[in-house]
PDB file of N, CA, C and O in Angstrom:
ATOM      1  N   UNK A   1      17.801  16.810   6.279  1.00  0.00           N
ATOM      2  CA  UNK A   1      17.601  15.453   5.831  1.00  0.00           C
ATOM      3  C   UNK A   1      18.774  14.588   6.266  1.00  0.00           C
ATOM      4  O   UNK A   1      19.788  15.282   6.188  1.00  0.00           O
ATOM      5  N   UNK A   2      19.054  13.375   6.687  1.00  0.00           N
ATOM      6  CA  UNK A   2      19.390  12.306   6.956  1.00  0.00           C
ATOM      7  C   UNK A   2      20.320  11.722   5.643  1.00  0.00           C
ATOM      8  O   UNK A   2      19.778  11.755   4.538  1.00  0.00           O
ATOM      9  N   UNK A   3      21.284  11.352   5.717  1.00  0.00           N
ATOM     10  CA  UNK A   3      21.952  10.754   4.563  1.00  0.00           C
ATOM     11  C   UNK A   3      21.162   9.717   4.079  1.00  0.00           C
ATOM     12  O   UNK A   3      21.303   9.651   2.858  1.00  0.00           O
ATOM     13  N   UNK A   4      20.182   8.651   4.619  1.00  0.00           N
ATOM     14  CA  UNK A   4      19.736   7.370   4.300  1.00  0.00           C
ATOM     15  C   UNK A   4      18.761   7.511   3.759  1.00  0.00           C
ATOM     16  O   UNK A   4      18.413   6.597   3.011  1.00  0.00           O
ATOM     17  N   UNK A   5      17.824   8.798   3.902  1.00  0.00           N
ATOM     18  CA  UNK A   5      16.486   9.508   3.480  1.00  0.00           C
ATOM     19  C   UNK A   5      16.445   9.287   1.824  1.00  0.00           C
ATOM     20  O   UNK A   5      15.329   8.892   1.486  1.00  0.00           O
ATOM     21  N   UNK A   6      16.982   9.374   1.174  1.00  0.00           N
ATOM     22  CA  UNK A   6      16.855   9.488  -0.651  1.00  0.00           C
ATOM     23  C   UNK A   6      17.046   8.202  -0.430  1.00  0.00           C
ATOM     24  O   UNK A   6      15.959   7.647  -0.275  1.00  0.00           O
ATOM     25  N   UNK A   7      18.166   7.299  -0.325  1.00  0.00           N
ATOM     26  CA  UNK A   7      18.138   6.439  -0.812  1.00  0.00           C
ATOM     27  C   UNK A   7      17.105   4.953  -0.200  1.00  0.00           C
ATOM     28  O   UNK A   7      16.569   4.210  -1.022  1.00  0.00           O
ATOM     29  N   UNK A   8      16.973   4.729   1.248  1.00  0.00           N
ATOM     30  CA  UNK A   8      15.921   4.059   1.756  1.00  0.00           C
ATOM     31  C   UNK A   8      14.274   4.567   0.950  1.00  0.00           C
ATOM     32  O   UNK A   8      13.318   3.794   0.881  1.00  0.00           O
ATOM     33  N   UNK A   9      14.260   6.053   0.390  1.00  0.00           N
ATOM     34  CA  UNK A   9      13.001   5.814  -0.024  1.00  0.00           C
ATOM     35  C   UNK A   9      13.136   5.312  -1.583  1.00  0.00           C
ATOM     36  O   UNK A   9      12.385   4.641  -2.291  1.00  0.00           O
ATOM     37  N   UNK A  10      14.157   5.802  -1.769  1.00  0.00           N
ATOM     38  CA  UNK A  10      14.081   4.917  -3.476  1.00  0.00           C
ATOM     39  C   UNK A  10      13.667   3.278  -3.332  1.00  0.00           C
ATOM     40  O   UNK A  10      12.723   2.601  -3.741  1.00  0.00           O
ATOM     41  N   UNK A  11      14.900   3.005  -2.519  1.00  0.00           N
ATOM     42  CA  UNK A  11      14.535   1.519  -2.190  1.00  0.00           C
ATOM     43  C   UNK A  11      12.963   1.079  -1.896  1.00  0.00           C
ATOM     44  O   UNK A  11      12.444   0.101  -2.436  1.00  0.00           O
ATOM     45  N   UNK A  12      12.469   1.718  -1.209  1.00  0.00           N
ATOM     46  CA  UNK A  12      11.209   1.510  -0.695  1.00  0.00           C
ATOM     47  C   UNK A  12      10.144   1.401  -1.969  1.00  0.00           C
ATOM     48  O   UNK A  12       9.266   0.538  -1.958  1.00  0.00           O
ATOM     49  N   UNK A  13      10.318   2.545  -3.303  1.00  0.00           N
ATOM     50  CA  UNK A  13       9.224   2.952  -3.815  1.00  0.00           C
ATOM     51  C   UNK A  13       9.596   1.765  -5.031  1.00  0.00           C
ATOM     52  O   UNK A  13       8.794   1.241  -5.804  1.00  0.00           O
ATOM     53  N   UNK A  14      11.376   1.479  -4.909  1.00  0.00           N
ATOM     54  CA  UNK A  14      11.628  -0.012  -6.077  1.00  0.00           C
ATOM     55  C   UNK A  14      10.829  -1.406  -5.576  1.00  0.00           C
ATOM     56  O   UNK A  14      10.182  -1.961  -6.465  1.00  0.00           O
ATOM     57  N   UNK A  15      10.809  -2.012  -4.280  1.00  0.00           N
ATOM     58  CA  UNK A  15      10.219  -2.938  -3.612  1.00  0.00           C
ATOM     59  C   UNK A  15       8.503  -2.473  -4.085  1.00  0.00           C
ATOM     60  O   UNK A  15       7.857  -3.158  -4.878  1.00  0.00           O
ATOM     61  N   UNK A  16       7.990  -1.282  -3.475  1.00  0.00           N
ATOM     62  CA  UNK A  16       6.613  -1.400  -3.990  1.00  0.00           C
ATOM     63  C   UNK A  16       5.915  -1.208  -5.139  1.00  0.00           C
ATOM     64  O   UNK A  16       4.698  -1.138  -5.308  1.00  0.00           O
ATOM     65  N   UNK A  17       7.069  -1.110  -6.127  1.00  0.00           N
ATOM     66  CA  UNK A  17       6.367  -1.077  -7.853  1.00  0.00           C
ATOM     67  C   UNK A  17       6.967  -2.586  -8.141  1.00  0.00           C
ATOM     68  O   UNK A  17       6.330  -3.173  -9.016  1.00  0.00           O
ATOM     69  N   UNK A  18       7.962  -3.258  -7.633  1.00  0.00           N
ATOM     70  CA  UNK A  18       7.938  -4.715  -8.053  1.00  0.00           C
ATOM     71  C   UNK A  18       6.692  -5.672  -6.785  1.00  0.00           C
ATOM     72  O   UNK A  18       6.199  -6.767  -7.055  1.00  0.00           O
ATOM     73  N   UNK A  19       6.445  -4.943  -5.547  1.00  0.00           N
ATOM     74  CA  UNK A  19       5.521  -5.830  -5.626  1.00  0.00           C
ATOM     75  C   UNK A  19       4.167  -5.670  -5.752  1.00  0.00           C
ATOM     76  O   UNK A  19       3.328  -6.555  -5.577  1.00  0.00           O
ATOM     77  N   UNK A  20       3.919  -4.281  -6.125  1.00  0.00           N
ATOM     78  CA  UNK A  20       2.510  -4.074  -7.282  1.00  0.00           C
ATOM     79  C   UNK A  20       2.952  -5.160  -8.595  1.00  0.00           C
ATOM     80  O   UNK A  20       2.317  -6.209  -8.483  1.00  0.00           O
ATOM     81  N   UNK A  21       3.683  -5.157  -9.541  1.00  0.00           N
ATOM     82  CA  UNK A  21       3.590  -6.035 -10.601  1.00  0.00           C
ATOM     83  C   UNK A  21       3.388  -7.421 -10.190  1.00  0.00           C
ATOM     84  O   UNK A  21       2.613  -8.068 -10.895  1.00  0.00           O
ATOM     85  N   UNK A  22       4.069  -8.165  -8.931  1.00  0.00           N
ATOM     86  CA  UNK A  22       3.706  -9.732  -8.671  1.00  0.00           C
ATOM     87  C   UNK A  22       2.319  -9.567  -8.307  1.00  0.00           C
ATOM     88  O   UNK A  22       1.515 -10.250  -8.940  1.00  0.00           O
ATOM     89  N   UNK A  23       1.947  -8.910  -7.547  1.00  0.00           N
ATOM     90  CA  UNK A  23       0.490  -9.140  -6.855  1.00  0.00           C
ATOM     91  C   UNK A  23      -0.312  -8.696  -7.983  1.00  0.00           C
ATOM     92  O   UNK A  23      -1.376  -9.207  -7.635  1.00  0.00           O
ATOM     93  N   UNK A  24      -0.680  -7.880  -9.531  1.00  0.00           N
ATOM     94  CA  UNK A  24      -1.416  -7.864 -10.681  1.00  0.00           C
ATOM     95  C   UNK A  24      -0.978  -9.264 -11.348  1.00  0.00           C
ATOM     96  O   UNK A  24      -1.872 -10.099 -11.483  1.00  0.00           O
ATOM     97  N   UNK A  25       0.134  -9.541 -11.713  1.00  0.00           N
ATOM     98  CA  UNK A  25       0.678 -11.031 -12.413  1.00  0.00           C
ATOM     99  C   UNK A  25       0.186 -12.083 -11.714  1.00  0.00           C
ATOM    100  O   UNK A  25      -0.352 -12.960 -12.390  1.00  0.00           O
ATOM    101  N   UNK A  26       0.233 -12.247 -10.390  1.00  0.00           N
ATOM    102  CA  UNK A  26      -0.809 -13.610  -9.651  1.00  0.00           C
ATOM    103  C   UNK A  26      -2.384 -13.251  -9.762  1.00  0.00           C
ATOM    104  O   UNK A  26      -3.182 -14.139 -10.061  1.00  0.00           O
ATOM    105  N   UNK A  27      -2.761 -12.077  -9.542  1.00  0.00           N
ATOM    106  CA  UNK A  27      -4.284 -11.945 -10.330  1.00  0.00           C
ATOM    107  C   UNK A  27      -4.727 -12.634 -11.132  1.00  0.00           C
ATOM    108  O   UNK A  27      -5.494 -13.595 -11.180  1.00  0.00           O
ATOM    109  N   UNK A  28      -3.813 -11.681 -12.192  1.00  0.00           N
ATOM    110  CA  UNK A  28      -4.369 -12.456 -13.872  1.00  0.00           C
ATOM    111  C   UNK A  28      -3.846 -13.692 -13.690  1.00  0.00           C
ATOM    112  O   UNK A  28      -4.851 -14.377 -13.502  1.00  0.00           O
ATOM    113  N   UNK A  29      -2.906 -14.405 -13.629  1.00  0.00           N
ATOM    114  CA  UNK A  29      -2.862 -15.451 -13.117  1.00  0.00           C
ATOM    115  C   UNK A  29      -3.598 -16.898 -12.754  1.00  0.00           C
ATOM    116  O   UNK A  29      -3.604 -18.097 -13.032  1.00  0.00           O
ATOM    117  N   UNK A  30      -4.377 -15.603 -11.701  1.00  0.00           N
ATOM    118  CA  UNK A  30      -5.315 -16.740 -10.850  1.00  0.00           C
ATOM    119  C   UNK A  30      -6.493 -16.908 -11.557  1.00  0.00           C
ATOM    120  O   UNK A  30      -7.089 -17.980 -11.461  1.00  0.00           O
ATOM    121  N   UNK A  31      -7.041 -15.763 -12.449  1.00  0.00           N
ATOM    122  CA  UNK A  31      -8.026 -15.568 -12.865  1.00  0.00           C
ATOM    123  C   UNK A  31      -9.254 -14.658 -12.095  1.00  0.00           C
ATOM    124  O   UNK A  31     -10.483 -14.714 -12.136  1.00  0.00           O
ATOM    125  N   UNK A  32      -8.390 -13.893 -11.457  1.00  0.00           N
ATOM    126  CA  UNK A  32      -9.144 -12.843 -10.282  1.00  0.00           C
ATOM    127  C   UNK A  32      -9.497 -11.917 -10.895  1.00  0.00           C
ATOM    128  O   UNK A  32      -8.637 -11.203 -11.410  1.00  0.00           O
ATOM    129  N   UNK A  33     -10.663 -11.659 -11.025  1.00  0.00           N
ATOM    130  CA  UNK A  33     -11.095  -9.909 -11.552  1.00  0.00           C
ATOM    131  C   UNK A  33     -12.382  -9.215 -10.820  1.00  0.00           C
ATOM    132  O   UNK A  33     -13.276  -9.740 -10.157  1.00  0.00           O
ATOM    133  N   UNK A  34     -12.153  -7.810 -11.186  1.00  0.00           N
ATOM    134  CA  UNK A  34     -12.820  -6.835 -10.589  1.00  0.00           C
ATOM    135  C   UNK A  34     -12.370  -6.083  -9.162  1.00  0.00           C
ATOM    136  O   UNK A  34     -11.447  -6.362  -8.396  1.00  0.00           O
ATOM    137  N   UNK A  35     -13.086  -5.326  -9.117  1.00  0.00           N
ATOM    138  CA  UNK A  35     -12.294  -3.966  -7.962  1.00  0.00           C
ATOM    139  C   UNK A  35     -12.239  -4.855  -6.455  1.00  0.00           C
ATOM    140  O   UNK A  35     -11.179  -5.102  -5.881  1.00  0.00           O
ATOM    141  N   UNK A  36     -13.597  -5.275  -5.949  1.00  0.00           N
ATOM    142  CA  UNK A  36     -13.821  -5.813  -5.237  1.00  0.00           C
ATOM    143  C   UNK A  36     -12.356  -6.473  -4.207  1.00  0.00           C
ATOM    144  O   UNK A  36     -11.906  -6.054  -3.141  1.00  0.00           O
ATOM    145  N   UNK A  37     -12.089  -7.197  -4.746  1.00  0.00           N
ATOM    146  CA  UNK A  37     -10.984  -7.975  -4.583  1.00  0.00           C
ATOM    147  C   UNK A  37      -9.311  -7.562  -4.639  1.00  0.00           C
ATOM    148  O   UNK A  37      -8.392  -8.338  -4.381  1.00  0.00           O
ATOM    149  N   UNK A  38      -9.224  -6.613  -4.909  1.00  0.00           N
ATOM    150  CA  UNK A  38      -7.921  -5.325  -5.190  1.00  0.00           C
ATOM    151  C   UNK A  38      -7.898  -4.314  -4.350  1.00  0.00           C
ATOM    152  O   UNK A  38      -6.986  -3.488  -4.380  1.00  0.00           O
ATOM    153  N   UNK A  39      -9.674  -4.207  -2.837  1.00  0.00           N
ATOM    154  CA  UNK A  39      -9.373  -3.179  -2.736  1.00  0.00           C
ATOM    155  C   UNK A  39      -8.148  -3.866  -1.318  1.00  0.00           C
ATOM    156  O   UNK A  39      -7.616  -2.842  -0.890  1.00  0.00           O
ATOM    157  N   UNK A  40      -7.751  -4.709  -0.769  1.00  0.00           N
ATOM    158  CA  UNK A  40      -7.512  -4.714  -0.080  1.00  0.00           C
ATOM    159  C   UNK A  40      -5.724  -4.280  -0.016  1.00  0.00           C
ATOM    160  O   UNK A  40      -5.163  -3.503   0.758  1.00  0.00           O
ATOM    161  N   UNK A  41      -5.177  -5.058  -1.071  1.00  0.00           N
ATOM    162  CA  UNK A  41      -3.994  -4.781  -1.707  1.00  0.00           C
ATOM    163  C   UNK A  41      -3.520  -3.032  -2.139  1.00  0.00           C
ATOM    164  O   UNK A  41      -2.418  -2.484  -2.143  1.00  0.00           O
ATOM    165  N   UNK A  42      -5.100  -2.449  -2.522  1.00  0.00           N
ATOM    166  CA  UNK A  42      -5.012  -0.954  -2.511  1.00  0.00           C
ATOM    167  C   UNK A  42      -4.958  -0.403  -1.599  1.00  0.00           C
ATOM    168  O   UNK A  42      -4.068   0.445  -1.537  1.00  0.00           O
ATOM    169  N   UNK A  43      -5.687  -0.546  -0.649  1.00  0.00           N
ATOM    170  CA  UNK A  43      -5.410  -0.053   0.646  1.00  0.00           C
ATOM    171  C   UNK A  43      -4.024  -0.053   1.594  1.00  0.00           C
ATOM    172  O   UNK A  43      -3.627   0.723   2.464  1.00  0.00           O
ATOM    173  N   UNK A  44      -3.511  -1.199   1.058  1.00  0.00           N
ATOM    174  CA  UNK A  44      -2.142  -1.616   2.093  1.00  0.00           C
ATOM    175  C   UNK A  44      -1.235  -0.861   1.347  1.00  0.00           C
ATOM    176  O   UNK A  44      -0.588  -0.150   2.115  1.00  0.00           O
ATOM    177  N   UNK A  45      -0.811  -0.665  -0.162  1.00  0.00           N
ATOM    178  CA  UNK A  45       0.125   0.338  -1.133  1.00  0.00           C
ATOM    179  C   UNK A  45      -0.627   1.995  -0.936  1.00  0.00           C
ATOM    180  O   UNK A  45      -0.113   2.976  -1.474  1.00  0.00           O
ATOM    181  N   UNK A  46      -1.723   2.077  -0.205  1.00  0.00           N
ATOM    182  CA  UNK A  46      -1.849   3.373  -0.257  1.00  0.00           C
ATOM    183  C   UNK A  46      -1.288   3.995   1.362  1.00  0.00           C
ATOM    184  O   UNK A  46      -0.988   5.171   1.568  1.00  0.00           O
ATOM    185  N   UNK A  47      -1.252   3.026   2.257  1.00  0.00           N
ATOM    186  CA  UNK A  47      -0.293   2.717   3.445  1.00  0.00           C
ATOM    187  C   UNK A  47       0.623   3.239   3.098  1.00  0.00           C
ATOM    188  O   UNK A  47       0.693   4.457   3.259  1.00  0.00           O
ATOM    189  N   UNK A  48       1.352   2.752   2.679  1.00  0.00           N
ATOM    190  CA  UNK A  48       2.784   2.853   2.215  1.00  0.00           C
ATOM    191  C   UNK A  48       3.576   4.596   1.377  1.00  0.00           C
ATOM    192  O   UNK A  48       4.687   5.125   1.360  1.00  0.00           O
ATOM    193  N   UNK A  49       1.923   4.973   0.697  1.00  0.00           N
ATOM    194  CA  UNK A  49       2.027   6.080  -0.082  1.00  0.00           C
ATOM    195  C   UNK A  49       1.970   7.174   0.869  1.00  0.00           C
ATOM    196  O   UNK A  49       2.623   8.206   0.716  1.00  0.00           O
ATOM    197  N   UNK A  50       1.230   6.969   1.807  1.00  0.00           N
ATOM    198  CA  UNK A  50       0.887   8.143   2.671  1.00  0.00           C
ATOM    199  C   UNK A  50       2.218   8.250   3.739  1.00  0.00           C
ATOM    200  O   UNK A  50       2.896   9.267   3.883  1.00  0.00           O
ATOM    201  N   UNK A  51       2.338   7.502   4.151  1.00  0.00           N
ATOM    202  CA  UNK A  51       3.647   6.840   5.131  1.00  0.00           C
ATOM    203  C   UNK A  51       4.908   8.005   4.188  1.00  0.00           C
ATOM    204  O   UNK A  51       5.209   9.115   4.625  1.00  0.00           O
ATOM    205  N   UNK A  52       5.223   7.677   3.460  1.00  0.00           N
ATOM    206  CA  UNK A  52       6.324   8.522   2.492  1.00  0.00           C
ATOM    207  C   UNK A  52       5.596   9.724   1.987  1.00  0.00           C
ATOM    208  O   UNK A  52       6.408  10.558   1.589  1.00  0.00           O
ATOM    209  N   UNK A  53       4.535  10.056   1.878  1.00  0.00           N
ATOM    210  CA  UNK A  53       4.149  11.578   1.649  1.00  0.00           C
ATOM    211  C   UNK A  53       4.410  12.420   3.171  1.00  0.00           C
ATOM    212  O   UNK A  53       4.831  13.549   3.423  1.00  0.00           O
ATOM    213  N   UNK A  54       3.992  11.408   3.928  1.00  0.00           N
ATOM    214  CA  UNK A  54       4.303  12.014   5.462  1.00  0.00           C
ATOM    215  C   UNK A  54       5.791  12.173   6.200  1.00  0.00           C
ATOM    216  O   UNK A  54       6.163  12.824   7.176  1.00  0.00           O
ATOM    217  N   UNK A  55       6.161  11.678   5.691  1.00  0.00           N
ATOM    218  CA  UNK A  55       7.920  11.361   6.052  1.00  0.00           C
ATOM    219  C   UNK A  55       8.293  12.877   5.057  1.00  0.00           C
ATOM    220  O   UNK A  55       8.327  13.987   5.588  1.00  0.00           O
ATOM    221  N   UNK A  56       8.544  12.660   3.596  1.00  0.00           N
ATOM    222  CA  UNK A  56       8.612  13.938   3.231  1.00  0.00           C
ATOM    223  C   UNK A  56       8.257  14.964   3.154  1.00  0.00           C
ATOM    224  O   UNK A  56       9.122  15.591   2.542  1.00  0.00           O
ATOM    225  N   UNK A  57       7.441  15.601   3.418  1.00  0.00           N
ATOM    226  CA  UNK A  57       6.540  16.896   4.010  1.00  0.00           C
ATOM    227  C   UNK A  57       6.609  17.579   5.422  1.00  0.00           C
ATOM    228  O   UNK A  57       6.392  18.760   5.695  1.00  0.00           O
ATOM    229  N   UNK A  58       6.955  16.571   6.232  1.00  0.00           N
ATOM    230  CA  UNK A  58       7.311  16.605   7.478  1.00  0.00           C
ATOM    231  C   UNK A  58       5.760  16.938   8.192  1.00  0.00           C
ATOM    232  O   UNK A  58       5.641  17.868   8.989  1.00  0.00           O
ATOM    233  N   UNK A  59       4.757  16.181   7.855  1.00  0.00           N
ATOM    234  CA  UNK A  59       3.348  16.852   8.318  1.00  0.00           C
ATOM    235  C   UNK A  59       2.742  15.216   9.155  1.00  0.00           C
ATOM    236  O   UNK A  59       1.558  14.882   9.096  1.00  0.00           O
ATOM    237  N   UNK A  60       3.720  14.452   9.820  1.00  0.00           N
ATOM    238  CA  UNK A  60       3.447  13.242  10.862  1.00  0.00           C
ATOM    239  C   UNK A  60       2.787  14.253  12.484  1.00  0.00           C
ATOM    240  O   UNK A  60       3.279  15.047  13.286  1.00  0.00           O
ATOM    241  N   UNK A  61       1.555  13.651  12.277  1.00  0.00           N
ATOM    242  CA  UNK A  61       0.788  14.242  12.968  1.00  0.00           C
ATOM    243  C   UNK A  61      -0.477  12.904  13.019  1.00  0.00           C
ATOM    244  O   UNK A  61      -0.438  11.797  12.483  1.00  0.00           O
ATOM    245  N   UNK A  62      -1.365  13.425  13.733  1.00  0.00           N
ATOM    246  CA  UNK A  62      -2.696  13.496  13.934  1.00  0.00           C
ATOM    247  C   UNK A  62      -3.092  12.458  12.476  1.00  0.00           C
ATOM    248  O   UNK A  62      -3.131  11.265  12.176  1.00  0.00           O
ATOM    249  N   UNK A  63      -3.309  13.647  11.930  1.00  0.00           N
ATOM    250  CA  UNK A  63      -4.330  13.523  10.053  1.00  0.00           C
ATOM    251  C   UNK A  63      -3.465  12.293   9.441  1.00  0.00           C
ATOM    252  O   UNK A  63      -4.216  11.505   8.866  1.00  0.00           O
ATOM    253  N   UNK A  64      -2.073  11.896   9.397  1.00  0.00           N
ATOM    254  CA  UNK A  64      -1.824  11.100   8.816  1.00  0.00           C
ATOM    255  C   UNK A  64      -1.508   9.562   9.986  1.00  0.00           C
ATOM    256  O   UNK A  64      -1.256   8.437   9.555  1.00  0.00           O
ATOM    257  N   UNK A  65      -1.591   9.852  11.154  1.00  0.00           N
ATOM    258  CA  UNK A  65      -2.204   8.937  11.454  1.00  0.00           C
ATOM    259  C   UNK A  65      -3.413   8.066  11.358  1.00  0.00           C
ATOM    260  O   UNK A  65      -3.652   6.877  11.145  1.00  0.00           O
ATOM    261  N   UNK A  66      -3.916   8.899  11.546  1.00  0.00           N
ATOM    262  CA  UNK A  66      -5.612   8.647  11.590  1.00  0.00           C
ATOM    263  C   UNK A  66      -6.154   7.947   9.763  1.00  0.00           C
ATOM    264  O   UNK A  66      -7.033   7.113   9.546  1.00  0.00           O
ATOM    265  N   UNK A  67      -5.328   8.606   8.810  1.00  0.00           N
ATOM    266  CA  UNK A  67      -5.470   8.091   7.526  1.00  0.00           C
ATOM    267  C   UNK A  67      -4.910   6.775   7.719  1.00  0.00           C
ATOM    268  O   UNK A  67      -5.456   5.712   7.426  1.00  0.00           O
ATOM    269  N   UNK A  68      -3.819   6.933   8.216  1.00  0.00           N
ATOM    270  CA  UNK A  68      -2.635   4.717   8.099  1.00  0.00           C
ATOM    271  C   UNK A  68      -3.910   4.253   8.812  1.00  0.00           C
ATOM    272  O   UNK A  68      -4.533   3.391   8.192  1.00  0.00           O
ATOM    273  N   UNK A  69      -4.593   4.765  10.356  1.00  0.00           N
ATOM    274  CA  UNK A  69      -5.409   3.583  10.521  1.00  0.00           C
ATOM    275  C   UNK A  69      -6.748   3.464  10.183  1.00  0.00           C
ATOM    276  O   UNK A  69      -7.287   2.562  10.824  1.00  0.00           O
ATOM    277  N   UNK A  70      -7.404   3.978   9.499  1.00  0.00           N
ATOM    278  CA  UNK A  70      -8.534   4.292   7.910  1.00  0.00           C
ATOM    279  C   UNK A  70      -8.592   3.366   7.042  1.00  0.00           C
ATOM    280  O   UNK A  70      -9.669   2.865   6.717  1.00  0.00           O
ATOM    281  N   UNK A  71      -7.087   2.885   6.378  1.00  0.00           N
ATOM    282  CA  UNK A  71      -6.567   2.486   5.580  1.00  0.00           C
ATOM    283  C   UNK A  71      -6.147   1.130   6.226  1.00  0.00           C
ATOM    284  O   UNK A  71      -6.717   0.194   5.666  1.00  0.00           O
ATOM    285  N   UNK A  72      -5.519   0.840   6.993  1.00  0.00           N
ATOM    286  CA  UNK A  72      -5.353  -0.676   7.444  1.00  0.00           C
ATOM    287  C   UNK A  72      -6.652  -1.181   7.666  1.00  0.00           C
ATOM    288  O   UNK A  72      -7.049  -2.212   7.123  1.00  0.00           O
ATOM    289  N   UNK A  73      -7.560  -0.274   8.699  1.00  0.00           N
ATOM    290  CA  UNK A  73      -9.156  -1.192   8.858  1.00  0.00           C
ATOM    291  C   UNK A  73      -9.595  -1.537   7.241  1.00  0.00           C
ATOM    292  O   UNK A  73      -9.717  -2.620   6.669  1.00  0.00           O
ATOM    293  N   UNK A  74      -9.750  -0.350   6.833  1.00  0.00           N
ATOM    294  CA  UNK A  74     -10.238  -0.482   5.376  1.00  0.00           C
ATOM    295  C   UNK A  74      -9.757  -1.849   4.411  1.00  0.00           C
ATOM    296  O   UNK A  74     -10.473  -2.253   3.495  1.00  0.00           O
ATOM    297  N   UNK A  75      -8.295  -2.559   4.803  1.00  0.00           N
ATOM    298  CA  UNK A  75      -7.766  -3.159   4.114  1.00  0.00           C
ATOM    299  C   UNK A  75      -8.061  -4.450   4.950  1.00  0.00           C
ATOM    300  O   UNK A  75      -8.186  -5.458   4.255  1.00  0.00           O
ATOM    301  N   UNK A  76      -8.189  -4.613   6.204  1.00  0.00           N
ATOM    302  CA  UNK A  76      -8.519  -5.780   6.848  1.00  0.00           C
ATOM    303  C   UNK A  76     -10.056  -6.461   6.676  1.00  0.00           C
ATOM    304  O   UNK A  76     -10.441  -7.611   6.464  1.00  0.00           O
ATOM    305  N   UNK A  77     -10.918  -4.827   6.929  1.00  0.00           N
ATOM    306  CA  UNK A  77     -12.747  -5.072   6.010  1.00  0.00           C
ATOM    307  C   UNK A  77     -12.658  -5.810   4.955  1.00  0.00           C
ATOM    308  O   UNK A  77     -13.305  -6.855   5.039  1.00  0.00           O
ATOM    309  N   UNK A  78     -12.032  -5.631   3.888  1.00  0.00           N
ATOM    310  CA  UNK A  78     -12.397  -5.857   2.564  1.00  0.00           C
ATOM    311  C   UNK A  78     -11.347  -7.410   2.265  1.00  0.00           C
ATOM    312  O   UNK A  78     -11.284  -7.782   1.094  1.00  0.00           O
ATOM    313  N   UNK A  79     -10.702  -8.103   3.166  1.00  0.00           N
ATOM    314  CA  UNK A  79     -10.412  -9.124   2.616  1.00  0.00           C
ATOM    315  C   UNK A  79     -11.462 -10.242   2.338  1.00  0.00           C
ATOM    316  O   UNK A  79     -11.329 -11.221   1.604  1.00  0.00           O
ATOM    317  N   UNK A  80     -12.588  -9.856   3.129  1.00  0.00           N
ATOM    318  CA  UNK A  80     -13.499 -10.736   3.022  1.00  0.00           C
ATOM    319  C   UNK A  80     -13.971 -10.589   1.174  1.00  0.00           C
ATOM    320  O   UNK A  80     -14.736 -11.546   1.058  1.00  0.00           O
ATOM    321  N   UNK A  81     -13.937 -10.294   0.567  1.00  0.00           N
ATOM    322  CA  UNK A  81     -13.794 -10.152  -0.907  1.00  0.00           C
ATOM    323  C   UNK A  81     -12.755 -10.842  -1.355  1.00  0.00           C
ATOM    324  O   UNK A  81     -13.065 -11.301  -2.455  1.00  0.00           O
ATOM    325  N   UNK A  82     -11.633 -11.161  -1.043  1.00  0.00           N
ATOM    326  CA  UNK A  82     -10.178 -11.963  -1.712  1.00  0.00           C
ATOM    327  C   UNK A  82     -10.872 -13.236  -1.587  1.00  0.00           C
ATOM    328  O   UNK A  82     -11.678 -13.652  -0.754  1.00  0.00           O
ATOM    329  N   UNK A  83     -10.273 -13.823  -2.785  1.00  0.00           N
ATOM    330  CA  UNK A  83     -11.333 -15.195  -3.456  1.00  0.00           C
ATOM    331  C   UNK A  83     -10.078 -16.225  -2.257  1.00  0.00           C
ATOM    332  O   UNK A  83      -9.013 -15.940  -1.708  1.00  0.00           O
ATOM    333  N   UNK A  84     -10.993 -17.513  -2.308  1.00  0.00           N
ATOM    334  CA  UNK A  84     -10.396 -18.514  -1.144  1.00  0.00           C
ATOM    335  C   UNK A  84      -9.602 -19.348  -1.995  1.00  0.00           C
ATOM    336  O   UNK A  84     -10.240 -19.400  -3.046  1.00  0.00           O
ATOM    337  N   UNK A  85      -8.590 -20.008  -2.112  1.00  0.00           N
ATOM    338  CA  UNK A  85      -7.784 -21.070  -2.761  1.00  0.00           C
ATOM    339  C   UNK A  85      -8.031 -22.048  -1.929  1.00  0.00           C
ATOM    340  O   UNK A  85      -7.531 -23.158  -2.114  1.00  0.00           O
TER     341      UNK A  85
END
């Protein structure tokens, strides 16, 4: 392991639980509800999840490629569901 490895992923997993809480707080917020509309935001934090399951496991290959780009289409499909301001 890399000296920067623990701490860049801490950093990483602090940035994506504060910006899971802004992006639920502008929801309710906005008055946005149902799955529909979350999946796209789910898709992009599940990016992120797999990305660091793959980094630590050491299993960057093929399969977790092919999942990041699964998961980005998946997240680009479904904006058409995010309500218009």
């Amino acid at each position: 392991m890399d000296l920067f490895t623990i701490p860049l992923t801490i950093l990483l997993l602090i940035f994506m639980a504060l910006s899971i809480i802004t992006t639920v707080k502008k929801r309710k917020a906005a008055g946005v509800t149902g799955i529909k509309s979350a999946l796209t935001p789910i898709c992009f934090y599940s990016v992120a999840v797999v990305a660091i399951f793959t980094f630590w496991f050491d299993i960057i290959g093929l399969v977790s490629w092919t999942l990041i780009i699964i998961l980005m289409i998946l997240g680009a499909f479904f904006t058409k569901y995010l309500p218009v301001n």
